[in-house]
C-alpha positions in Angstrom: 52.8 75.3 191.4 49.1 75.1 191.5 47.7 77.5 188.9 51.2 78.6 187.9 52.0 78.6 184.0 55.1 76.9 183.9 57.1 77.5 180.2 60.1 76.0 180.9 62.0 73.6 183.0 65.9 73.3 183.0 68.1 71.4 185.3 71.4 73.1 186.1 74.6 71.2 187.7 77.5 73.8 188.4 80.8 73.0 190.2 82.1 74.6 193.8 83.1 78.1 193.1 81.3 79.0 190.1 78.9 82.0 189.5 75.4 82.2 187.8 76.3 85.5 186.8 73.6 88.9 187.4 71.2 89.4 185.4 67.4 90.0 185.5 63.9 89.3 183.7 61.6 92.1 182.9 58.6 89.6 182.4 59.4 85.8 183.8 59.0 84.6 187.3 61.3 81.7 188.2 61.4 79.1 190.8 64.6 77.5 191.8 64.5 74.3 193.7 67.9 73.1 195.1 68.1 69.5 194.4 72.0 68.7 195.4 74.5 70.7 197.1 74.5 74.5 198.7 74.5 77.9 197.1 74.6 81.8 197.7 71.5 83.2 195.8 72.4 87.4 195.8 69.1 89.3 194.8 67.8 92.7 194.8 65.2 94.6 192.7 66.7 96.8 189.7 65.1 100.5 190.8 67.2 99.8 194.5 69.9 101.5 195.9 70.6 99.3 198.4 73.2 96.8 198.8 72.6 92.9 197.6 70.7 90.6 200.2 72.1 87.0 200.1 70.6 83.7 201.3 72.3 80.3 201.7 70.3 77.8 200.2 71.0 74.1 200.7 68.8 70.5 199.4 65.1 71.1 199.4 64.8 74.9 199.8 63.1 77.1 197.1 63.1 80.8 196.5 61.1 82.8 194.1 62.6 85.7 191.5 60.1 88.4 190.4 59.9 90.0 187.7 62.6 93.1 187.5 64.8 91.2 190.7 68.5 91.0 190.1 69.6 88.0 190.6 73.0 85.8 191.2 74.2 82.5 192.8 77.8 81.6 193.6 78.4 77.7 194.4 79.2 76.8 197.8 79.9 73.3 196.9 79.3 70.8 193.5 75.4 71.3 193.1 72.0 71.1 191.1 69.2 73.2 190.9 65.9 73.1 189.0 64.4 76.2 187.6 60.8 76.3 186.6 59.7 79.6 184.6 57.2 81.2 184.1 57.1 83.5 180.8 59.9 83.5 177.9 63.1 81.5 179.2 63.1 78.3 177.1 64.4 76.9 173.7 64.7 79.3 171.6 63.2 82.4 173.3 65.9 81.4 176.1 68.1 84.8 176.3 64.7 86.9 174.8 64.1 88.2 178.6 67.6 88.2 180.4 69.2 91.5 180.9 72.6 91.2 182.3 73.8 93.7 185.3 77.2 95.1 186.4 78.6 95.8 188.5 78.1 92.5 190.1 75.6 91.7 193.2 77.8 89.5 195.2 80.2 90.5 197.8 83.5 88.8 198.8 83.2 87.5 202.5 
């Protein structure tokens, strides 16, 4: 994160099967760092009409949301994840740049 001005830092443990629901950040840039475990992370930007891309992230991989990127994970098993922001996503200002989408990003396999 050389150079990067990090706000916040939250640690998030979430249980196989449960979704981080869609939403999106009009200003922060996130980075989430897989710690434990193995996850689907859906994403596309808001102004798209195509369909959801997904990845499968596991221990050790890291993947950067942009600014005005939908975004989504489902739990593939028990995990953790770290998520270092950039911008308003902490303490009090926590929900002052999340925008919540529907219909959901993530696609039943």
């Amino acid at each position: 994160f050389y150079d990067a001005n990090i706000n916040h830092v939250a640690m998030i443990n979430s249980s196989l099967g449960s979704i981080r629901w869609d939403h999106y950040h009009k200003h922060t840039i996130q980075y989430v760092l897989v710690t434990k475990g193995k996850l689907e992370y859906w994403h596309k930007e808001v102004e798209s009409d195509e369909e959801a891309d997904c990845e499968i992230m596991k221990e050790g991989d890291l993947v950067v949301t942009l600014p005005l990127e939908i975004h989504s994970f489902r739990m593939l098993t028990d995990n953790q994840f770290i998520v270092f922001s950039e911008g308003e996503r902490g303490g009090k200002d926590y929900e002052m740049d999340t925008y919540r989408y529907s219909p959901s990003l993530i696609i039943d396999k």
